[in-house]
C-alpha positions in Angstrom: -7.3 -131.2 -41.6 -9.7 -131.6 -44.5 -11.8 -128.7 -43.2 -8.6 -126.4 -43.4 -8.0 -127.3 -46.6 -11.5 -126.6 -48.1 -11.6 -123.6 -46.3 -8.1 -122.1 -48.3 -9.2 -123.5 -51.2 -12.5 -121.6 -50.7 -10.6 -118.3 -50.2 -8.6 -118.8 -53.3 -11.7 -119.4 -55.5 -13.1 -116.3 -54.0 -10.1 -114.0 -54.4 -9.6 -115.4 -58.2 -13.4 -114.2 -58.9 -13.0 -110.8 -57.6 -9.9 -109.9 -59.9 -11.7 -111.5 -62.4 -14.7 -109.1 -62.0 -12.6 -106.3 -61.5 -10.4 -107.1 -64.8 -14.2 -107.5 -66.8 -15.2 -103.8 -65.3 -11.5 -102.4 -66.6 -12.3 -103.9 -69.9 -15.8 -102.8 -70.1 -14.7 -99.3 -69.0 -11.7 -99.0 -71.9 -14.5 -100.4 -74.4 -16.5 -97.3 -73.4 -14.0 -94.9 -73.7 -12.8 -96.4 -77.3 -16.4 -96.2 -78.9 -17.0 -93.1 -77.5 -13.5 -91.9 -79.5 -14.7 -93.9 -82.6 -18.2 -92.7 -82.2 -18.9 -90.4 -85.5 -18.6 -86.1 -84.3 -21.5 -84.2 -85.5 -21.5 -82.8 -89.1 -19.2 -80.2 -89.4 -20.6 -76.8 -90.1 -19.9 -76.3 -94.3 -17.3 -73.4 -95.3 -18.3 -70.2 -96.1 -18.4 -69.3 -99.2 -15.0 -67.3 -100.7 -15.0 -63.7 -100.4 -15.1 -61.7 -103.8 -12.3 -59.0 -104.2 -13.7 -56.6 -103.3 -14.6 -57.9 -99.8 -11.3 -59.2 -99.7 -9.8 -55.8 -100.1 -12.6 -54.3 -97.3 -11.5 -57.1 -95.1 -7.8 -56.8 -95.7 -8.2 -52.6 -95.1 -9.7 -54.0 -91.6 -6.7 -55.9 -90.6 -4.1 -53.2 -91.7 -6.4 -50.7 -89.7 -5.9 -52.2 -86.5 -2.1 -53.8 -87.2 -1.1 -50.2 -89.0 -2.7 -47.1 -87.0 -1.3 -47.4 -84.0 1.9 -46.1 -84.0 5.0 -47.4 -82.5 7.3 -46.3 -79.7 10.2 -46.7 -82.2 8.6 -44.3 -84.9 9.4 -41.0 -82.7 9.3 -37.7 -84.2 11.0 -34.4 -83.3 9.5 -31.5 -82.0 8.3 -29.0 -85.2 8.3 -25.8 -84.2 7.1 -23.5 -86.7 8.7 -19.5 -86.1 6.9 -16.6 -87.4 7.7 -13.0 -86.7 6.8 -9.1 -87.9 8.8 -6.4 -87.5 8.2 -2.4 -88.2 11.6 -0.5 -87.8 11.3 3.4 -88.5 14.6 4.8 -89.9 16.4 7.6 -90.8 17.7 6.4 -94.5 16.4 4.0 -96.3 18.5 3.5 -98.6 21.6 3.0 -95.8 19.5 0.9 -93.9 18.7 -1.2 -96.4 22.6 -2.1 -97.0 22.9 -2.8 -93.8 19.8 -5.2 -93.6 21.6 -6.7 -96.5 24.9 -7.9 -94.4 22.7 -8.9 -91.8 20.5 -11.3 -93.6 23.7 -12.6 -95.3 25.5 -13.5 -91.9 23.2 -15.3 -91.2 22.4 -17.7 -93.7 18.8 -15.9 -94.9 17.3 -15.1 -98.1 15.3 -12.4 -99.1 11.4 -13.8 -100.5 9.7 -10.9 -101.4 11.0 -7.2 -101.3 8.6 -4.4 -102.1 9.2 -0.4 -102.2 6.5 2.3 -101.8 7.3 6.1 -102.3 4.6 8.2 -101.5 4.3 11.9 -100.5 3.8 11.2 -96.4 6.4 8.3 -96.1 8.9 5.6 -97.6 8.1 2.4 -97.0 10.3 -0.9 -98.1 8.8 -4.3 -96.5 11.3 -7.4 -96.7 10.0 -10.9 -96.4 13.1 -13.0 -95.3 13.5 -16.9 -95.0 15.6 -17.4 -92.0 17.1 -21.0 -91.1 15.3 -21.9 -88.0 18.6 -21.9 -85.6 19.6 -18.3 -87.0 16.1 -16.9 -86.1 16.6 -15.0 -82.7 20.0 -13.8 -83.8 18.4 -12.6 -86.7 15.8 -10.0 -84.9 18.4 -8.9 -81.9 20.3 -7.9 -84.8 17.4 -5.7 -86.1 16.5 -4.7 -82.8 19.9 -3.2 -82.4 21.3 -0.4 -84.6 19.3 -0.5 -87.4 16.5 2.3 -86.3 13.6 2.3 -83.6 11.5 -0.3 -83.8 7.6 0.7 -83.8 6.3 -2.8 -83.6 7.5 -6.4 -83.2 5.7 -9.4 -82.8 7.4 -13.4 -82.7 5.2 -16.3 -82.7 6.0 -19.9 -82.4 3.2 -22.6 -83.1 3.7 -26.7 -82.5 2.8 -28.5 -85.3 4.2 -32.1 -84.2 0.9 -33.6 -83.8 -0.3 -33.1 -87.2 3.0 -33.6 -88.9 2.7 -37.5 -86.8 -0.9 -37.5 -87.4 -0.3 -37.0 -91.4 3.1 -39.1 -91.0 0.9 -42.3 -89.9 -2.0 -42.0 -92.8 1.0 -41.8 -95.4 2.7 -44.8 -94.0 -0.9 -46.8 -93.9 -1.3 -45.5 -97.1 1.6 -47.1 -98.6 0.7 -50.4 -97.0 -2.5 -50.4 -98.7 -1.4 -49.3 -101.9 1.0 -52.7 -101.4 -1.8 -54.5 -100.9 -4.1 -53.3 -103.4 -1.2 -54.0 -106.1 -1.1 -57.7 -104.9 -4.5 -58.2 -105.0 -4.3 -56.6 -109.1 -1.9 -59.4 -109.8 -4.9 -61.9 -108.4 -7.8 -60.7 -109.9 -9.7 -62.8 -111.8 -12.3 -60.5 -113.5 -12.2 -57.4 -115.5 -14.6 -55.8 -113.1 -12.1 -56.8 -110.2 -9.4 -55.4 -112.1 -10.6 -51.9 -112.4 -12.3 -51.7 -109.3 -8.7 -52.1 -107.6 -7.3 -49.5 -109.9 -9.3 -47.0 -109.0 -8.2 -47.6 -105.6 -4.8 -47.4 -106.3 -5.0 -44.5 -108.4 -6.9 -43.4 -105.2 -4.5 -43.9 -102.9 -1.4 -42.7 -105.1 -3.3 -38.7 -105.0 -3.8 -39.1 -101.4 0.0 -40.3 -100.9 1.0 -37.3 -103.0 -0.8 -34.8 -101.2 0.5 -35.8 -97.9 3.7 -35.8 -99.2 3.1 -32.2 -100.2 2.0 -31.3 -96.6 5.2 -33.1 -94.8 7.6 -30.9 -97.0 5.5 -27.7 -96.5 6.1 -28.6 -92.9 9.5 -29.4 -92.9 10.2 -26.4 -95.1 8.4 -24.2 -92.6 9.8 -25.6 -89.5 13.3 -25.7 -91.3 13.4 -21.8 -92.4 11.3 -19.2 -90.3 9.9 -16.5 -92.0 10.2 -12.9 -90.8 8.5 -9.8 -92.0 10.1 -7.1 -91.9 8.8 -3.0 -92.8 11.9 -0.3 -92.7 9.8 2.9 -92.5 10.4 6.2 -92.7 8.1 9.5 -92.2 8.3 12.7 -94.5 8.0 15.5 -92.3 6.4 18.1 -94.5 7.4 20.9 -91.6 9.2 24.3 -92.5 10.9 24.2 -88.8 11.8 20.3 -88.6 12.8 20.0 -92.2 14.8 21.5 -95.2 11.8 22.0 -96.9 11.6 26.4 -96.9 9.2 28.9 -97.6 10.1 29.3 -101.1 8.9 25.4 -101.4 5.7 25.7 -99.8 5.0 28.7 -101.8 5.8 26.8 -105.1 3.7 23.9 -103.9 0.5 26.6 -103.1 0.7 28.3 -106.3 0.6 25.0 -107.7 -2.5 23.5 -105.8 -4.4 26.7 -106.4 -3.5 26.7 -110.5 -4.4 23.6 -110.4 -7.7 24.3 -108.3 -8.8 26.9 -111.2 -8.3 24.2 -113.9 -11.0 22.3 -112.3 -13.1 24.9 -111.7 -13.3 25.5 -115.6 -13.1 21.7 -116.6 -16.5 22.0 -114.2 -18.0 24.6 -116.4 -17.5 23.8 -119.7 -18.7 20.2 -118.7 -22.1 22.1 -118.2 -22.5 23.2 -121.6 -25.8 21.5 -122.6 -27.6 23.3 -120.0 -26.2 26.6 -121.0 -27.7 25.6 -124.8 -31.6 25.2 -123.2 -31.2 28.5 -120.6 -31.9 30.7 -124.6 -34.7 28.1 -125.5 -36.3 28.1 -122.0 -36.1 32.0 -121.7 -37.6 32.0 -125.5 -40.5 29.5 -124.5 -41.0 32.0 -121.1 
């Protein structure tokens, strides 16, 4: 009986010294863990100096750069077409034709640009340049082609230009935003030098804005109105048999060139007067 009772107790003192040791490892293993948190991190690396403006304002153009030039899905632009055309019509009146031309470029919606008249003795000549809106364009030269005269000559051209109007469309937006930017940055300068180095940019940028500008509208003003040149022509026919022009003309017209001829022949002469003066002094000297 006394045996069995050492022998427990013997098992509890062991089993008490285990969960003692395995408490003191727990302890010691937190203990690590803590002075490794509260053990000092290495020295931090110092920060970097401040930019200046103007490497602020390199840096900023950076960012816009790759947040600004790539354009988005939303910002969609519709096809420019851009209609050119040239037409040479020959006809038997001008001056009729030319009224007619008139009502036709007034149905639809066109203006005339330019309008020059030549007279000379082999043919009449009148050339039209007419701004046509863009939709009224093809109705505009089937109505030429039809009943105004024979047409000699026609040519129609159509040219995309949506990629460069988007291409110039995104610089001017990018444009703006740095213009933005470069005004903030005026209103946070600290030096004189900073000061004018930014307005330079901005007066910079504000050219560049206005010149694009200029390029969108002569794009849109292009695409929007179509330009056509047109040439009403007509031939003289100096014939005898094909004409009303007689005989009695042609004879008028002869006598003329040939009078006309002689007058020249005599301007010739007397214009050689000096060397008739030396023919007596050379024939004297002989």
């Amino acid at each position: 009986m006394k045996k069995m009772i050492f022998l427990l107790s013997g098992l509890i003192l062991i089993n008490c010294s285990k969960s003692g040791g395995e408490q003191q490892e727990v302890k010691a293993d937190l203990m690590e863990v803590l002075t490794e948190d509260k053990a000092p991190s290495p020295a931090a690396a110092p920060p970097p100096p401040p930019l200046s403006v103007s490497e602020k304002l390199v840096s900023d153009e950076n960012v816009t750069n790759k947040e600004t030039y790539i354009p988005k899905k939303t910002d969609t632009i519709s096809k420019k077409i851009i209609k050119n055309g040239d037409m040479k019509i020959q006809v038997g009146d001008i001056k009729k034709t030319q009224n007619k031309v008139y009502e036709i470029i007034k149905k639809n919606n066109a203006y005339i640009q330019k309008e020059e008249f030549q007279n000379t003795d082999m043919d009449d000549n009148l050339s039209l340049i007419i701004r046509v809106p863009h939709k009224n364009f093809d109705a505009l030269i089937h109505s030429f082609s039809d009943g105004v005269g024979t047409v000699l000559s026609k040519n129609i051209s159509s040219n995309d230009v949506t990629e460069e109007y988007t291409d110039i469309a995104i610089k001017l937006a990018n444009k703006k935003i740095y213009l933005e930017k470069y005004r903030d940055l005026l209103k946070k300068a600290a030096t004189t030098k900073d000061m004018l180095e930014i307005q330079e940019n901005i007066r910079d940028l504000e050219d560049e804005i206005d010149v694009a500008e200029g390029s969108l509208r002569f794009i849109d003003d292009r695409v929007n109105y179509s330009t056509l040149n047109l040439n009403l022509y007509k031939e003289k026919v100096r014939s005898s048999a094909t004409s009303k022009i007689g005989f009695g003309s042609r004879f008028v017209d002869s006598v003329t060139e040939g009078w006309n001829s002689f007058v020249s022949f005599m301007l010739g002469i007397i214009s050689l007067w000096p060397f008739f003066l030396l023919i007596p002094v050379i024939i004297f000297i002989w």
